[in-house]
C-alpha positions in Angstrom: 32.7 -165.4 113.2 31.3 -164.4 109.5 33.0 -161.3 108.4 31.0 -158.2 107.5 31.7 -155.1 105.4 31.8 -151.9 107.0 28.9 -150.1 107.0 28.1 -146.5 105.1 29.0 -144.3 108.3 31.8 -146.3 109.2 33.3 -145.5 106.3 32.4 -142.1 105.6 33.0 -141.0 109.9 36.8 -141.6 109.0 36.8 -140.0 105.6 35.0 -136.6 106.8 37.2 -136.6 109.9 40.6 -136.6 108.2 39.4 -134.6 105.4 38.4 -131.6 108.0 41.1 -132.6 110.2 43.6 -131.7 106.7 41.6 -128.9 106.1 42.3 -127.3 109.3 45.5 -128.3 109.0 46.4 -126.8 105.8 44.7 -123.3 106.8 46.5 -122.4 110.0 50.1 -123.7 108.0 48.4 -121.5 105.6 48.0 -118.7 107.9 52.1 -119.8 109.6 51.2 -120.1 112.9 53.2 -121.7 115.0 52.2 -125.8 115.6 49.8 -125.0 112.8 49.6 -128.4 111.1 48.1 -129.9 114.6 46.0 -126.9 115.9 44.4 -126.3 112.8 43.5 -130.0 112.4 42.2 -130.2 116.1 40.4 -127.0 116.0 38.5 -127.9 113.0 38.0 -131.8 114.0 36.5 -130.8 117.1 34.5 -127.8 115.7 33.3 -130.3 113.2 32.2 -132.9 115.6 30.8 -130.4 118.4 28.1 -128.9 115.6 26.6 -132.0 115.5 28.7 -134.1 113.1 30.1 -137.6 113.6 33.8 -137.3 113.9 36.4 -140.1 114.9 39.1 -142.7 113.3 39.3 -146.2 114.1 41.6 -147.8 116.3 44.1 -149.1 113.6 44.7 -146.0 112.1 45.0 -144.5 115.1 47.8 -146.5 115.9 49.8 -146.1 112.7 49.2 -141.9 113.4 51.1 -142.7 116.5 53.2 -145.0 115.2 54.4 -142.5 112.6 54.8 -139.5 115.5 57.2 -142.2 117.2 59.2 -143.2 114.4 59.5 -139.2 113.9 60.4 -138.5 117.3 62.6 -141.0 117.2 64.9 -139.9 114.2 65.7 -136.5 115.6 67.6 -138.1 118.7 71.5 -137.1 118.5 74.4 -138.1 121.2 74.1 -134.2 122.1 70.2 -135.5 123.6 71.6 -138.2 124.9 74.2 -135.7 127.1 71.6 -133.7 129.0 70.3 -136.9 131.0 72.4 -135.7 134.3 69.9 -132.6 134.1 66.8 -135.3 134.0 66.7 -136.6 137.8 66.3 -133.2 139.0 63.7 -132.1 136.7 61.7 -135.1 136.8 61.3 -135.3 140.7 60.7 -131.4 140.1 57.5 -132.5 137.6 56.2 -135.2 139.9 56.2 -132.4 143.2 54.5 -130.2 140.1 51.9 -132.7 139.1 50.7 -133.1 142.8 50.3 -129.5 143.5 48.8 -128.8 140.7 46.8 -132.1 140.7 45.2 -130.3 144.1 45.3 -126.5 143.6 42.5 -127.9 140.1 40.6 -129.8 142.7 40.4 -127.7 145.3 39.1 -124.8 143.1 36.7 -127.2 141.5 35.4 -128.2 145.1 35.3 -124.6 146.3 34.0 -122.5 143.6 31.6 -124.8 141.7 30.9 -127.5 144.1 32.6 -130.7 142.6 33.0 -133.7 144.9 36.2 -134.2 146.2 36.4 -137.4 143.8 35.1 -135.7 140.8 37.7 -132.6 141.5 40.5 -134.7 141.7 40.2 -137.3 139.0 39.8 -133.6 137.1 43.1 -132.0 137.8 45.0 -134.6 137.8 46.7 -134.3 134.5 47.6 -136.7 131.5 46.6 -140.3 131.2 43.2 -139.3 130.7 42.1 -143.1 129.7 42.8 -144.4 133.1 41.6 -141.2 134.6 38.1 -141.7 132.9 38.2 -145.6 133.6 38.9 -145.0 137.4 35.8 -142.1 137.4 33.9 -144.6 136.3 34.6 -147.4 138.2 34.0 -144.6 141.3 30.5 -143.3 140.2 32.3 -140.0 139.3 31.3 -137.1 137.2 32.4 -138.6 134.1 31.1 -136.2 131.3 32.3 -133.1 133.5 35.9 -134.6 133.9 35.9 -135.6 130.3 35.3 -132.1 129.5 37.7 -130.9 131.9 40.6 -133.0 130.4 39.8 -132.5 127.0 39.5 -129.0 127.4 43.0 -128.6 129.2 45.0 -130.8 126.3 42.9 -128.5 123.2 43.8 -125.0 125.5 47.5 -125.8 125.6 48.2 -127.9 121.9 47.0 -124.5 120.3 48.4 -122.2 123.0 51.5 -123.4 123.9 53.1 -122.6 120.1 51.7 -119.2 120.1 53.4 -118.7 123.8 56.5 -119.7 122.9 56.5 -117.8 119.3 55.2 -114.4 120.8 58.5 -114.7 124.3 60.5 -115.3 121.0 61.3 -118.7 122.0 60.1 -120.0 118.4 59.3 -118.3 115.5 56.8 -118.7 113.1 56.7 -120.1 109.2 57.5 -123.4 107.9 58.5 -126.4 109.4 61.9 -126.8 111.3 64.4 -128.6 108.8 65.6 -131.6 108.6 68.0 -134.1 107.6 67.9 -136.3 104.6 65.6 -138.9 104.4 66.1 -142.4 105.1 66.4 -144.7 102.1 63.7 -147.2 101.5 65.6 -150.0 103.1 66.0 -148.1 106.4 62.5 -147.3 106.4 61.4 -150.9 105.6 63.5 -152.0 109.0 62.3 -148.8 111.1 58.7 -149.8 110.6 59.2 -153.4 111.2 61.4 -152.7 114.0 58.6 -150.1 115.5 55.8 -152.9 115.5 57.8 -155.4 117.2 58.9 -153.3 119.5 55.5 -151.4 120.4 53.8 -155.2 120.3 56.2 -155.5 123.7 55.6 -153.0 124.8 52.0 -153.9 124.2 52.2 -157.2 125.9 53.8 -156.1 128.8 51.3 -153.1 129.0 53.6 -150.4 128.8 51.6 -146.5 128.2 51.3 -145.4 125.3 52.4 -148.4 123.9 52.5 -147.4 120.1 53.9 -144.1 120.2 56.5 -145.0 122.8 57.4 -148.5 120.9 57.8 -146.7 117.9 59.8 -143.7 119.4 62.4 -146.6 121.4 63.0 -148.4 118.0 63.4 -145.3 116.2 65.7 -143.7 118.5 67.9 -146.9 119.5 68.5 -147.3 115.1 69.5 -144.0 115.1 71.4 -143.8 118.0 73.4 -146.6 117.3 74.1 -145.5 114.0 72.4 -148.4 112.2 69.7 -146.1 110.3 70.1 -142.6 108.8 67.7 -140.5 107.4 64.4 -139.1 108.7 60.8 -140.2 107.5 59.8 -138.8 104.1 58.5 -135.0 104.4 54.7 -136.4 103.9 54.8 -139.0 106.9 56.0 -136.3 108.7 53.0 -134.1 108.3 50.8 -137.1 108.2 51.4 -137.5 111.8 51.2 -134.4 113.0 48.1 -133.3 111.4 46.7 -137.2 112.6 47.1 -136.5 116.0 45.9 -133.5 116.3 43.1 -135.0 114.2 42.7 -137.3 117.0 42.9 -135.0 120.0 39.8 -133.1 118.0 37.6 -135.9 117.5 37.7 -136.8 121.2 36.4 -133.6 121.8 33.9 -133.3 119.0 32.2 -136.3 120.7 30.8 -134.2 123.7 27.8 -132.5 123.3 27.9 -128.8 123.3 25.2 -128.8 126.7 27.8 -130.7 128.9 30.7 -128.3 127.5 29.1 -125.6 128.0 27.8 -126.4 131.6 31.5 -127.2 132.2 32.7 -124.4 130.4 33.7 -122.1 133.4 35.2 -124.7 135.6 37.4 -126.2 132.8 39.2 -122.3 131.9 39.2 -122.1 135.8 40.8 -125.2 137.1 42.9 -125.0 133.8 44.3 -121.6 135.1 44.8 -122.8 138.4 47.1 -125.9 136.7 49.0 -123.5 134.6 49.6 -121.4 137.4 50.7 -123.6 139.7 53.4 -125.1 136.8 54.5 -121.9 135.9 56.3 -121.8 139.1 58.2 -124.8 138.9 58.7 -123.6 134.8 60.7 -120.6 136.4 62.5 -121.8 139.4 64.2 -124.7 136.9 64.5 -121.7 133.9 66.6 -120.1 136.5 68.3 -122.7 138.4 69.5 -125.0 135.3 70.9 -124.6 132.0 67.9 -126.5 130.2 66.4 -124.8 127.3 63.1 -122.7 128.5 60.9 -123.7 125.7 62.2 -127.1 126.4 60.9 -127.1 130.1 57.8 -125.1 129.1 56.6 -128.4 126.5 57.8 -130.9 129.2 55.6 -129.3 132.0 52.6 -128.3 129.9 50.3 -130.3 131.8 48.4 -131.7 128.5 47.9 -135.0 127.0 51.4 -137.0 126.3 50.9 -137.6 122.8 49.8 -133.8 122.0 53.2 -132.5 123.7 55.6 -135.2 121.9 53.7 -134.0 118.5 54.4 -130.2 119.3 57.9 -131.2 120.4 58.3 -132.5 117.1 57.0 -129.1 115.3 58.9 -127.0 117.3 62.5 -128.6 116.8 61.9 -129.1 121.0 64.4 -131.8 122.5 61.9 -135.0 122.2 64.4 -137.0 124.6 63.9 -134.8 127.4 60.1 -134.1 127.0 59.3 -137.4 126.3 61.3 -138.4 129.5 59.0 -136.0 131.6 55.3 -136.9 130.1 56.6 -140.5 130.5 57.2 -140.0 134.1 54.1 -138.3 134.8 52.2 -140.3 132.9 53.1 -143.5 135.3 53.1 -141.4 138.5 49.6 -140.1 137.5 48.7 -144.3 136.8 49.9 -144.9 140.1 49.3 -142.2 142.6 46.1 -141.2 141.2 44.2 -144.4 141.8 46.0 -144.1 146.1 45.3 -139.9 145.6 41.3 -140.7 145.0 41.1 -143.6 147.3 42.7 -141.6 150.4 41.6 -137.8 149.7 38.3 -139.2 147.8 37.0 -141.3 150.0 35.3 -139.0 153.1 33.6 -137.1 150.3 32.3 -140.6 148.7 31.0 -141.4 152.3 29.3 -138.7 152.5 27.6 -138.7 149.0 26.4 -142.3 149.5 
């Protein structure tokens, strides 16, 4: 196959998108709000995109953003993370009890107040995992563009409100960046990146989620945890990946046209309340039931996209062991129930449709 240089647009899209994605970035860091570095960047990509401009980043770059918010996460794991796992079969099975209610409260307001099918409403509230979620809408004659914006709309809500939540309870404050430890010496960050491609590669092949981000995260962490690598990624990585993925969260927004979000406007906040509602629950019976940190539990039940929450775990000096633990987990129970979910609650609707 002859190669071929990119075109004008193809390189330009990327440019534009990272430039406003820093821009955003930069202003609400500016302005020390809490997360700022990826709300700022996502607000602005997706405002960007929605007024009519192409926004998006190819696929390589996209995976060394999440390559680089693994490798991150990664460093700030300490033996103290590793002792809170006896609190994690608890809260997991909690999360997975949380995601199915929550999963149905969405779709059953969806259904009710604006008339969704049954299919439609459920691929909607169920959250995370949105790729497989769209995939399995399509392959089910779904209301794609309406879930899409559903989705999307859910993940942008709670990467820019989520800090602000936690900041104004107290839980975090506001200003710069949480500190960190001394940087890892270029030798250690030579065998951390080739470490985090072979292992994400693996995980790759074997088609584990989120294969770059959690590849990266499992090299990173093991290093550190074994006391083979010190030091954390240079200050400007670590901002690189955060405002790159919230870069990325924009520009899959910006890529809907303003018509379908508005026209799904109402049921998004809607069924986004119900989800929120329905979490908060569970949020309050483990904040009073277990020692785990609140904001901790609050990040790990957010029911938003998996790489968005591991990115504002990282911001917010949140445990990334144990939220990355619970997006994991109901990332493969939504993989794996949701497809059995639509199929058994789905199908009468579908029948009826056809």
């Amino acid at each position: 196959m002859p190669f071929t240089l990119p075109s004008r647009s193809q390189i330009l899209t990327p440019l534009q998108t990272l430039a406003i994605g820093a821009f955003g970035g930069a202003l609400f860091y500016w302005a020390e709000l809490p997360g700022g570095l990826i709300s700022g960047a996502m607000i602005a990509v997706a405002v960007f995109g929605v007024s009519g401009r192409p926004v998006g980043l190819p696929q390589p770059l996209a995976h060394v953003i999440l390559m680089t918010l693994g490798l991150s996460l990664g460093a700030m794991v300490s033996p103290t993370m590793v002792k809170n796992l006896s609190a994690y079969p608890l809260t997991i099975a909690l999360l997975a009890v949380a995601t199915f209610c929550s999963t149905f409260g969405s779709s059953l307001y969806l259904q009710r107040m604006h008339g969704w099918d049954r299919t439609s409403a459920l691929l909607a509230g169920s959250p995370g995992a949105l790729s497989q979620i769209i995939m399995l809408a399509t392959e089910r004659n779904a209301d794609v563009p309406g879930i899409a914006v559903v989705q999307i709309f859910r993940v942008i809500i709670l990467t820019a409100a989520v800090p602000l939540l936690l900041a104004a309870t107290g839980l975090m404050g506001h200003g710069p960046l949480p500190s960190r430890g001394p940087e890892a010496t270029p030798l250690a960050l030579a065998e951390l990146a080739a470490a985090a491609v072979a292992v994400s590669l693996l995980m790759r092949w074997i088609k584990f989620p989120a294969s770059w981000m959690f590849g990266a995260m499992m090299a990173s962490s093991i290093l550190h945890g074994a006391g083979l690598v010190e030091g954390t990624l240079p200050q400007w990585a670590y901002i690189v990946a955060l405002v790159g993925i919230g870069t990325l969260i924009g520009s899959r927004f910006g890529k809907i046209s303003p018509r379908t979000i508005l026209g799904h406007l109402v049921a998004a906040l809607g069924s986004f309340a119900v989800a929120i509602a329905i979490s908060s629950v569970f949020v309050t019976a483990i904040a009073l039931t277990t020692q785990v940190k609140l904001s901790d539990v609050v990040v790990a039940f957010a029911p938003g996209a998996m790489d968005a929450m591991l990115a504002l775990a990282l911001t917010l000096h949140i445990d990334p062991v144990f939220v990355g633990a619970h997006h994991l987990s109901r990332f493969i129970y939504v993989s794996i129930a949701t497809p059995g979910i639509v199929h058994l609650f789905g199908k009468a609707q579908d029948d009826i449709d056809d």
